[in-house]
C-alpha positions as CSV (number, residue, x, y, z in Angstrom):
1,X,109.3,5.2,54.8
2,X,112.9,4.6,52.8
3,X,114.4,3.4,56.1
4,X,112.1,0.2,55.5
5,X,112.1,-0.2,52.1
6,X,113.2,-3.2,50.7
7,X,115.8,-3.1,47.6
8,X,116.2,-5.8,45.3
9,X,119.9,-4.7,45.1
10,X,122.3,-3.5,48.0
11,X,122.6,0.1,48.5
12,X,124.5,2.2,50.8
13,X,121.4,4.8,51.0
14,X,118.2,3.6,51.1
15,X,116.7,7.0,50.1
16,X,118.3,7.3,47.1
17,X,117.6,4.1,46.2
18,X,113.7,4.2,46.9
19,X,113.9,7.4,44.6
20,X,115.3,5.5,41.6
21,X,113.6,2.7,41.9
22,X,110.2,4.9,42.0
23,X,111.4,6.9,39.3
24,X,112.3,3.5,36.9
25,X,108.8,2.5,38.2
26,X,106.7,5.2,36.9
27,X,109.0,5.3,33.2
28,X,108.3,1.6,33.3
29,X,104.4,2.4,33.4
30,X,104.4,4.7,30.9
31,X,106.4,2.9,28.6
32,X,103.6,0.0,29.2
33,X,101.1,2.2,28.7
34,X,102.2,3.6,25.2
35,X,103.3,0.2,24.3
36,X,101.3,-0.9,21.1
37,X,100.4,-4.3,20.4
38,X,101.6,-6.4,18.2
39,X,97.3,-7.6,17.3
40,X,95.3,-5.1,16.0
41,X,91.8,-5.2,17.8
42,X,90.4,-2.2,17.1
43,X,87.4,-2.5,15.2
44,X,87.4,-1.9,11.4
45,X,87.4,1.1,9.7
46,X,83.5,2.5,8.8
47,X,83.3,4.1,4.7
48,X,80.5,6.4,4.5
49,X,79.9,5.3,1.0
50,X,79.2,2.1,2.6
51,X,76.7,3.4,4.5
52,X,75.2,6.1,3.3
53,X,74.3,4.8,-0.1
54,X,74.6,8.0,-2.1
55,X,73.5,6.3,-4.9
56,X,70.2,5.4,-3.8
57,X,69.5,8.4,-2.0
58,X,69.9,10.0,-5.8
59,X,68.1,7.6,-6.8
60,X,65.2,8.5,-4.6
61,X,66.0,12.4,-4.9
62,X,65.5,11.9,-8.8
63,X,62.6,9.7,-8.6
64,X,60.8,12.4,-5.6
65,X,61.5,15.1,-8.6
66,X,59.8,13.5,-11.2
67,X,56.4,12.8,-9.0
68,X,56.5,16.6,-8.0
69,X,56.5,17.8,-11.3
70,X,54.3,15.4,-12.6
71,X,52.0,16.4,-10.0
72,X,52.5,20.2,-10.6
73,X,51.7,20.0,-14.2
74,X,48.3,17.7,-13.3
75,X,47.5,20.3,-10.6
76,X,48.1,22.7,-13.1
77,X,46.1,21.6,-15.7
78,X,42.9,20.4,-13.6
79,X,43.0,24.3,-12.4
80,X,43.1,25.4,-16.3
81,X,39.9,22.6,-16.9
82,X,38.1,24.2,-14.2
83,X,38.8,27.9,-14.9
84,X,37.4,26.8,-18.5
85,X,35.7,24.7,-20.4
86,X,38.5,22.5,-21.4
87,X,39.0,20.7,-24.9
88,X,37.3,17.4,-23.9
89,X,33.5,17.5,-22.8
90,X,33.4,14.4,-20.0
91,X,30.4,16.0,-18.7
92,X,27.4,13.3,-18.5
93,X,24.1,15.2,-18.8
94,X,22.2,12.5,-20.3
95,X,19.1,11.0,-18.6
96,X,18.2,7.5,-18.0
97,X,15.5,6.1,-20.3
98,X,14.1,3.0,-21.0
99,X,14.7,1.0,-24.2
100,X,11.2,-0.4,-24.7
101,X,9.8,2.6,-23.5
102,X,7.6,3.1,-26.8
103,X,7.0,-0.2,-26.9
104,X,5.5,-0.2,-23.6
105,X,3.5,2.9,-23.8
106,X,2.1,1.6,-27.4
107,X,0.8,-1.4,-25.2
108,X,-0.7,0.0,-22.6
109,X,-2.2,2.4,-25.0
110,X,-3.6,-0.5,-26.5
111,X,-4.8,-2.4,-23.8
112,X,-6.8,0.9,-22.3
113,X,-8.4,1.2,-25.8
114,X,-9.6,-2.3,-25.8
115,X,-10.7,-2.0,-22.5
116,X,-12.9,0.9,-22.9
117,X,-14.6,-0.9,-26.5
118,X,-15.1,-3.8,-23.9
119,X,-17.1,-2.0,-21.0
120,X,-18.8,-0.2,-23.7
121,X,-20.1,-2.8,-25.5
122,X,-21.0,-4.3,-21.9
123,X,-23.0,-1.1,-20.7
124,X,-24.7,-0.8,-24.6
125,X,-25.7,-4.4,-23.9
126,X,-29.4,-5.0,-23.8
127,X,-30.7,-7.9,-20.9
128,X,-31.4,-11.0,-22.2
129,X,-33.2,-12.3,-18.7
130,X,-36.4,-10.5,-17.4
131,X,-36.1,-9.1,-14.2
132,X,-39.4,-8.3,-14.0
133,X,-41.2,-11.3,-15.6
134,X,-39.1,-13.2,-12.7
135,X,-40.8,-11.3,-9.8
136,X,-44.7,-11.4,-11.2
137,X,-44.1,-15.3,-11.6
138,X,-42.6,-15.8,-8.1
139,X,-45.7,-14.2,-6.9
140,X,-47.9,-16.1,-9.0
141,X,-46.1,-19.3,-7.8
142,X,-46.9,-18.3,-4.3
143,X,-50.5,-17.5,-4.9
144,X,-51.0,-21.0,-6.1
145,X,-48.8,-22.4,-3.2
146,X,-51.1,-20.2,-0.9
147,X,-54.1,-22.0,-2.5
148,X,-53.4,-25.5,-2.1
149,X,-52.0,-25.3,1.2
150,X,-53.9,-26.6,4.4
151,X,-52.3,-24.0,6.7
152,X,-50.7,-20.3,5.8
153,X,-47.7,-19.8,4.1
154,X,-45.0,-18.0,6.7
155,X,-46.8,-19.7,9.9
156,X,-43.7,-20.8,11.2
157,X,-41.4,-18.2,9.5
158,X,-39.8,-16.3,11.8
159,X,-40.2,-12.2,12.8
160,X,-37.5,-11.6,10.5
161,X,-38.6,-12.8,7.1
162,X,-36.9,-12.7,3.9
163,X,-37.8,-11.2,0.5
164,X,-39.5,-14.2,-0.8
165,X,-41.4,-14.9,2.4
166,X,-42.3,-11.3,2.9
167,X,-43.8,-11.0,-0.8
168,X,-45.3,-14.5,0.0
169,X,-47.1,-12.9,3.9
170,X,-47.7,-9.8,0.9
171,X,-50.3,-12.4,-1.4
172,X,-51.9,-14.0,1.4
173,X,-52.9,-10.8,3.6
174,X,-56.1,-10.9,1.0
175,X,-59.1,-12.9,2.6
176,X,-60.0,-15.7,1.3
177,X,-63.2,-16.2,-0.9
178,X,-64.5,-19.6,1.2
179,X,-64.2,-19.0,4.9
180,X,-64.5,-21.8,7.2
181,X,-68.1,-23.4,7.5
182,X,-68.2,-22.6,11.5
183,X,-67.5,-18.9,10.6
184,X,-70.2,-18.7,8.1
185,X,-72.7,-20.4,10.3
186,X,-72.1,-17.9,13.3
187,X,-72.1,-15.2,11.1
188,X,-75.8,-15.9,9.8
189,X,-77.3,-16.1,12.9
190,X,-75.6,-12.8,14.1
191,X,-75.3,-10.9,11.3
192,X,-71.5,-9.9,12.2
193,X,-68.3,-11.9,11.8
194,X,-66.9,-13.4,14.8
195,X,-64.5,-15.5,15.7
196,X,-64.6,-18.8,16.9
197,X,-63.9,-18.0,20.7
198,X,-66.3,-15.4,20.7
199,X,-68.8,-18.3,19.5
200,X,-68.2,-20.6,21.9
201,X,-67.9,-18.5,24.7
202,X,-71.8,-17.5,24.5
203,X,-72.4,-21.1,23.9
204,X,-71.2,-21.8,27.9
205,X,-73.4,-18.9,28.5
């Protein structure tokens, strides 16, 4: 290797020389290395008080203090209230209720009362209308209707009659007092009352 090395300068051994010019190498590189600069770029400096903030931590210890021992002493005295009595009653044992109530009841009250004096005096209340005298004239009516008419009342009622017609059928069941003068005729020569087909049928005989 030295017997092709390359000095910058003349030398009668080229060993030698490679070794010193290796050696001034390597003193060169650490003399770079442990150069400093002349611009400072390293970054700045960091202050904890900066960034820790001791005053608002404190802050916040303080203020974390305060709310536990305000909340001890409510715990503390919600736990005494409910072991006893306490000093204050904030218990709320009234009932609802109504602030016509009276009122109310004093009406209805009144309102049943009148009601009762009403549907007595209704029930003590003597008819004025006739029930009765209404049903003797009806039938009277149809007597006389029954009398003046050619044919019977009801003829062409049908089976299902009403009240009227059925107290009507009731009146005119009786026989009449003048029968027909065909029916009297054929009843003097027989003696017996027949009909008219009966009549005529021994006539054709």
């Amino acid at each position: 290797m030295h017997k092709s090395y390359q000095s910058t300068l003349p030398a009668s051994n080229r060993l030698l020389k490679k070794k010193w010019d290796d050696k001034y190498y390597s003193e060169h590189r650490l003399l770079v290395r442990d150069a400093r600069p002349s611009i400072d770029t390293r970054p700045p400096r960091t202050y904890m008080h900066l960034h820790m903030k001791l005053k608002k931590l404190q802050l916040q210890e303080e203020r974390t203090a305060i709310v536990e021992r305000d909340n001890r002493i409510l715990l503390e005295k919600m736990a005494h209230t409910m072991k006893t009595t306490g000093c204050i009653d904030n218990r709320n044992n009234y009932e609802a209720r109504s602030l016509n109530q009276e009122k109310r009841r004093r009406e209805l009250l009144r309102v049943a009362e009148e009601n009762g004096t009403l549907a007595k005096r209704i029930v003590d209340r003597k008819p004025i209308l006739a029930r009765e005298g209404w049903q003797r004239d009806s039938q009277q009516n149809n007597a006389y209707l029954n009398n003046i008419a050619k044919y019977e009342l009801g003829w062409h009622a049908p089976k299902s009659a009403g009240p009227r017609q059925a107290s009507a059928e009731s009146t005119t069941k009786k026989e009449p007092e003048n029968p027909p003068p065909e029916e009297k005729k054929e009843s003097e020569t027989s003696g017996k009352p027949t009909s008219a087909k009966g009549s005529k049928d021994k006539t054709k005989k």
